[in-house]
C-alpha positions as CSV (number, residue, x, y, z in Angstrom):
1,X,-136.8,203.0,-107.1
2,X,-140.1,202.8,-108.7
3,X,-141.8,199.1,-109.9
4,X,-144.3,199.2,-112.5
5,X,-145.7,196.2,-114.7
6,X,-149.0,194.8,-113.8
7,X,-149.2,195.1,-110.6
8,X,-152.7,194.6,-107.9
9,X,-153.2,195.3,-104.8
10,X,-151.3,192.4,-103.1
11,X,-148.2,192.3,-105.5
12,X,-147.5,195.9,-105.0
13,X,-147.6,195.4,-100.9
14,X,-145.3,192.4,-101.4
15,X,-142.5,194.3,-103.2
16,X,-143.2,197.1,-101.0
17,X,-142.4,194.8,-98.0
18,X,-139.4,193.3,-99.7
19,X,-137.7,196.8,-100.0
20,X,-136.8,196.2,-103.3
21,X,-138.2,199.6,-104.3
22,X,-139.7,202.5,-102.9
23,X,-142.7,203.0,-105.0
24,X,-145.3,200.9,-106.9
25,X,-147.0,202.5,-110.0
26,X,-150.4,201.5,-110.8
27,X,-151.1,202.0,-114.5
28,X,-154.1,200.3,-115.5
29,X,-155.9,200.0,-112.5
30,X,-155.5,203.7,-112.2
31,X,-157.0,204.1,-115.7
32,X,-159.5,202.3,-114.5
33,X,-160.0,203.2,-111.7
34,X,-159.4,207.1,-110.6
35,X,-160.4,206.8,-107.4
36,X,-158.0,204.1,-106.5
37,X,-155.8,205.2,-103.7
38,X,-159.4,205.5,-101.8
39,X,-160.4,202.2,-103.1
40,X,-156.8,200.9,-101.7
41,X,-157.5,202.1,-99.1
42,X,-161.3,200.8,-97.7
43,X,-160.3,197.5,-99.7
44,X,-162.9,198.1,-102.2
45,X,-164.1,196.7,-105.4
46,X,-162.0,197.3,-108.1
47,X,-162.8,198.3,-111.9
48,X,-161.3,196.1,-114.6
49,X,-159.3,198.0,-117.2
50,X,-160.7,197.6,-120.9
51,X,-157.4,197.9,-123.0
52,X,-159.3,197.4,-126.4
53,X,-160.5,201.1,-125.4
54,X,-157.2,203.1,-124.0
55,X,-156.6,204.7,-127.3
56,X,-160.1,205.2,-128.4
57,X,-161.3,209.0,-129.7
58,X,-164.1,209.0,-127.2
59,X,-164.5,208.6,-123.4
60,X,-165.3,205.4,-123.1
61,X,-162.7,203.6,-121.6
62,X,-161.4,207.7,-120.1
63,X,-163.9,208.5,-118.1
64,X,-166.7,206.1,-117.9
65,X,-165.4,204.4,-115.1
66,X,-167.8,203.9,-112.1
67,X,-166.7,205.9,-108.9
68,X,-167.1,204.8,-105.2
């Protein structure tokens, strides 16, 4: 089973936990933030997604994300 739908850091290791699923998808932290399973990892900062710019022509919002 895969969860998806707004899930951080926390939430996701809670469900995990409850094995209620097998998977947690991240979709807008991973938008913003492409780098995340490293930044899950070392507990790190994370980017906030901007949704005003996910369908946007350019790349902000794509790939103007700051990296570790």
């Amino acid at each position: 089973m895969i969860s998806n739908g707004g899930y951080d850091r926390q939430t996701g290791d809670s469900i995990l936990a409850s094995n209620n699923t097998d998977l947690v998808y991240f979709g807008k932290l991973y938008i913003a933030n492409s780098d995340l399973p490293k930044r899950l990892e070392l507990n790190a900062h994370l980017n906030a997604p901007d949704p005003k710019t996910f369908y946007a022509p350019d790349a902000i919002g794509y790939t103007d994300y700051p990296f570790l």
